[in-house]
ROSE-4610 file (N, C-alpha, C; in Angstrom, 1 decimal, always signed):
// ROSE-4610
residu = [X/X/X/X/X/X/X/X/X/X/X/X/X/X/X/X/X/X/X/X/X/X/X/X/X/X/X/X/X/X/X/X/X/X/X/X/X/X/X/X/X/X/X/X/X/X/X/X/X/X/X/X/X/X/X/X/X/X/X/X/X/X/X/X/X/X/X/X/X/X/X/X/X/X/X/X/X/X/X/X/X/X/X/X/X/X/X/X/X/X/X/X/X/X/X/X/X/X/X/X/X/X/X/X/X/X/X/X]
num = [1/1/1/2/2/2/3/3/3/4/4/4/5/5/5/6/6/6/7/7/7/8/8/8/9/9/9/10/10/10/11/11/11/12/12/12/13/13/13/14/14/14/15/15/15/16/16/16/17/17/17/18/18/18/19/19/19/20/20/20/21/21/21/22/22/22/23/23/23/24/24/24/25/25/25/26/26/26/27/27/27/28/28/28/29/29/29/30/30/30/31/31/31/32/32/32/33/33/33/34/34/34/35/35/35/36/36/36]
x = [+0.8/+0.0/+0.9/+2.0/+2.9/+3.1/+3.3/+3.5/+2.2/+0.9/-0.1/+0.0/+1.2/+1.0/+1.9/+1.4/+2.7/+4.0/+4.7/+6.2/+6.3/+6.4/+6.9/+8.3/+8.8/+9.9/+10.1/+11.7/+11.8/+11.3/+11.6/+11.4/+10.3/+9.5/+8.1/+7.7/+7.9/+7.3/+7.9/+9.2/+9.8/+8.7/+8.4/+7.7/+6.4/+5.8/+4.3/+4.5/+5.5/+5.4/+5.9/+6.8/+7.1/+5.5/+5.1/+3.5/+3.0/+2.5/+1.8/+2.2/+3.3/+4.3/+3.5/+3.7/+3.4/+2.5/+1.4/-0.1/-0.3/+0.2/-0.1/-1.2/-0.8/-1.6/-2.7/-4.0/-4.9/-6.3/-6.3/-6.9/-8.2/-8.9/-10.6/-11.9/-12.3/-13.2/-12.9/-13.2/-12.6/-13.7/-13.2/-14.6/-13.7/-14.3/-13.8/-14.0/-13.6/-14.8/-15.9/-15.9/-17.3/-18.4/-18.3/-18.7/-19.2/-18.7/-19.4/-18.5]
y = [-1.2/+0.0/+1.3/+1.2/+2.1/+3.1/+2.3/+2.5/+3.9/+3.7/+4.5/+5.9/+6.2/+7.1/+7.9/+9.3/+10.1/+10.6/+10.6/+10.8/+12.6/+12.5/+14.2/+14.3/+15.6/+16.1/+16.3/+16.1/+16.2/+17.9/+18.9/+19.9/+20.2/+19.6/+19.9/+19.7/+18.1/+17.8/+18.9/+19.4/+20.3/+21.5/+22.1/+23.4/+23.0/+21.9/+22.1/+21.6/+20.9/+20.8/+22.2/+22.9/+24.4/+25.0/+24.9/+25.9/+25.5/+24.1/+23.3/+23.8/+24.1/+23.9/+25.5/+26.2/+27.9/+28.4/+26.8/+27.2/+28.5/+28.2/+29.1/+28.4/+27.3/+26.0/+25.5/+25.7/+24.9/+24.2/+23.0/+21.8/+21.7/+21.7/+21.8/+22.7/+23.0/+24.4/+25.6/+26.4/+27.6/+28.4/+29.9/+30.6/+31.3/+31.7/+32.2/+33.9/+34.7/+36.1/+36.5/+36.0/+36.0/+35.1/+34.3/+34.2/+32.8/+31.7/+30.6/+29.6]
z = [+0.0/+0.0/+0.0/+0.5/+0.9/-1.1/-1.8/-3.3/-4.3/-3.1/-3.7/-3.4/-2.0/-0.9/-1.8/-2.1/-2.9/-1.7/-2.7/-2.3/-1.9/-0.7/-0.3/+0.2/-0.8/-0.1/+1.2/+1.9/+3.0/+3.3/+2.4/+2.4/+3.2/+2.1/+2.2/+3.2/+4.0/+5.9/+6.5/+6.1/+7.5/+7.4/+6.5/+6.4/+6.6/+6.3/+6.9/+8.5/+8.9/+10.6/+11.1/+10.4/+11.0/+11.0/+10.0/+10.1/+11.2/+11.0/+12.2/+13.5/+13.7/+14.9/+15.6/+14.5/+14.5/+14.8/+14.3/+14.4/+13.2/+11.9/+10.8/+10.1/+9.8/+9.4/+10.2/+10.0/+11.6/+10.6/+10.9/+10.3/+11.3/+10.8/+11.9/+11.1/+11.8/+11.7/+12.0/+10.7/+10.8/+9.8/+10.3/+9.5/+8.7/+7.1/+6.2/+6.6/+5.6/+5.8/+5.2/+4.3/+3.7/+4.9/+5.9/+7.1/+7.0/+6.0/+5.9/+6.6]
């Protein structure tokens, strides 16, 4: 199964765990401004 999972740069994990880390990035519920 491992073969379906796309390949990410190391780059790429470091910068989205830096955001994550930073809380720039936030995965859940969130309100746009248009207000939906």
């Amino acid at each position: 199964m491992a073969a379906s999972a796309p390949v990410i740069p190391a780059y790429k994990t470091a910068f989205l765990e830096s955001c994550l880390s930073a809380n720039v990035l936030t995965f859940g519920t969130y309100t746009l401004k248009s207000g939906r």
